[in-house]
C-alpha angles and dihedrals in degrees: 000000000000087000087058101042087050087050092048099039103010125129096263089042090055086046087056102045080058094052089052100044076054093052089048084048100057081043093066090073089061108040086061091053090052086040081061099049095039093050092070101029091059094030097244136151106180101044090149082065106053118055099203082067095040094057082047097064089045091056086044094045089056101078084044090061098036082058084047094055089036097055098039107060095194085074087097103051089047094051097035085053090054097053095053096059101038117029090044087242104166104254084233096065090048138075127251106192137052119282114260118174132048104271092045086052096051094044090059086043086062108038088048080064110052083044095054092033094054085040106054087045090046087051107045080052094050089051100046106035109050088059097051092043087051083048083046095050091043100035084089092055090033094063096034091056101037104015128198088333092063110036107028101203130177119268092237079056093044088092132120099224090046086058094044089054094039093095096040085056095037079055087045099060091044089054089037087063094042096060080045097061103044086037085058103042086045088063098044097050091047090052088040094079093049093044104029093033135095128280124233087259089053084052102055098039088048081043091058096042098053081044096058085036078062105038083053100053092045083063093047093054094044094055095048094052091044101046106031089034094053091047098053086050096047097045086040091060097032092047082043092057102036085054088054101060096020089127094035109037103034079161092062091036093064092039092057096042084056091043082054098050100048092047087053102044093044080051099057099045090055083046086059093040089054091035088055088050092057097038098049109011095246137084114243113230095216091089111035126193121274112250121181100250092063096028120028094088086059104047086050088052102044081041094047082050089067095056106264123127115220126183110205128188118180108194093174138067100253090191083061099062124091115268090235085049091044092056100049091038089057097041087054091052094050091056102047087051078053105055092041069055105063110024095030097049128201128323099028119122119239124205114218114178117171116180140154108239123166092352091311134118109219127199121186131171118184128180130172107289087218098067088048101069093147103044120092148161102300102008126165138317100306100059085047096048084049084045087056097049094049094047089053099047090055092256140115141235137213116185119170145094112305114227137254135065102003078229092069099027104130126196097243129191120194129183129178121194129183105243082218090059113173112244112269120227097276094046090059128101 
């Protein structure tokens, strides 16, 4: 019983009962128009007074209002904007912009009728019910107080039993309309996603657009942890040995506080440069991104000045390589020199190759397995960011112990990327 009162009186069904008073309201226009139309044709002059004719002009005033909703497009954002907020319709199932082909068109037309339609029908019964079942309920008191001289009834009607149901019947109607009504805007709100809501076209496009959202992001994230991750590793270890001799080695001790500054102030430029992207939707070119032409002299330095020793052979041109190329190829560097970083500690020597083999360019770090207790296959965020930039630049990864005697096992990264690497998203026109 609760469930049905909640469906007749609840607050959707309130809701409801607005968005149709608003559809009977937006109907009024037209039914004067087809009042206009309906007057001569039926040579009338009083067509307000006579409801046959009435729901004639509204017949006639429905066509009118299916053309409106065809030939202004905005029709649907302002419907679809009502049902949102009124017939409790989730914002995903619905439009947002204004119709534009054929078939969106057609849908709105339709669906500005059955709301008007529903609407004009909802209101005239919200106007005329609710008087004549107050006039039910009281017509007992009515005639016990005032008799036959104040409510003149017919005699069929000049019954007890009439008057003893009166109020029962007056309380029927108003529940009657009400049922109406929620039937109604039930209706409505069910028809609303397949007339209001996208087409397959909207969907993929909305599809696409969520998809490069997402792939940008994913940049974005991978940039931050690379960047600013490999800088907090790096100045930890550089500002821990530096500490450490700072009595005995004053020579190590500058060359690791500039190391510090220029990590930091090469960090914070790449965090603008990635700020600004989220701030304003395009990268600044006042702070390109590092390559490892231009940049690659400078990480194993800022990397050496922590304390680790890294051996680094270059077999390949690197001003040769694509920028795209450049850029990842550097960012996958930088991690790896992190991570050696972090799990491998200070004064252990890396092992960074980078060569060009079979049209492939080939990165691998290695460091002693036996300083790395804490790294593993599919760690943490750095390896799968790796992961992400090889996979969208058409390469692979291998990242693992190597085998043989657990004395010699080394952590080795290995990436592989096609020199001929396809254009990622943000490289597209």
């Amino acid at each position: 019983m609760s469930r049905f009162a909640g469906f007749l009186f609840g607050r959707r069904a309130r809701r409801r009962w607005i968005h149709l008073i608003l559809g009977g309201a937006l109907a009024m226009p037209y039914v004067f128009v087809g009042q206009l139309v309906v007057g001569p044709a039926t040579n009338s002059r009083y067509v307000f007074n006579d409801l046959p004719l009435q729901l004639l002009s509204f017949a006639v005033g429905l066509p009118l209002a299916a053309l409106t909703a065809a030939l202004f497009p905005l029709t649907r954002s302002l419907e679809a904007g009502a049902v949102r907020s009124l017939c409790g319709v989730d914002a995903g199932l619905l439009a947002y912009g204004p119709a534009r082909t054929r078939v969106e068109k057609g849908r709105v037309a339709a669906w500005f009728t059955l709301h008007l339609g529903f609407g004009g029908i909802i209101s005239g019964m919200s106007l005329a019910v609710p008087p004549f079942a107050g006039f039910l309920t009281a017509l007992p008191l009515l005639v016990w107080l005032g008799g036959a001289s104040l409510v003149d009834l017919p005699e069929a009607l000049d019954q007890t039993w009439v008057l003893a149901l009166a109020p029962v019947a007056g309380v029927a109607t108003l529940v009657a309309l009400a049922a109406c009504a929620a039937l109604s805007g039930t209706l409505l709100a069910r028809w609303a996603p397949a007339l209001l809501g996208p087409t397959p076209e909207d969907r993929l496009a909305a599809a696409e657009a969520r998809a490069a959202d997402l792939a940008v992001r994913g940049r974005l994230a991978r940039e931050l942890h690379d960047s600013v991750g490999h800088a907090l590793s790096a100045v930890t270890l550089q500002a821990s040995a530096a500490r450490r001799v700072l009595d005995t080695d004053p020579e190590f001790v500058r060359e690791a506080l500039a190391a510090i500054e220029d990590t930091t102030r090469r960090t914070v430029g790449e965090l603008d440069a990635v700020l600004g992207v989220l701030r304003d939707g395009d990268t600044p070119g006042t702070a390109p991104a590092p390559t490892l032409a231009a940049d690659l002299d400078g990480l194993l330095r800022r990397t050496r000045a922590g304390g680790l020793r890294v051996a680094a052979k270059v077999d390949a041109d690197t001003e040769a390589v694509a920028p795209v190329l450049s850029r990842e190829a550097y960012r996958i560097v930088q991690e790896g020199l992190s991570n050696a970083l972090k799990h491998a500690g200070e004064r252990v020597s890396v092992s960074l190759r980078i060569v060009v083999a079979d049209g492939q360019l080939e990165i691998t770090v290695e460091n002693p397995l036996t300083h790395a207790p804490s790294c593993r296959p599919g760690g943490g965020h750095g390896l799968r960011g790796i992961a992400d930039r090889a996979r969208l630049l058409g390469g692979t990864v291998e990242a693992g112990p190597s085998e043989g005697d657990a004395a010699q096992r080394v952590w080795r990264l290995r990436v592989r990327l096609p020199m001929n690497c396809p254009p990622t998203p943000r490289e597209r026109p």
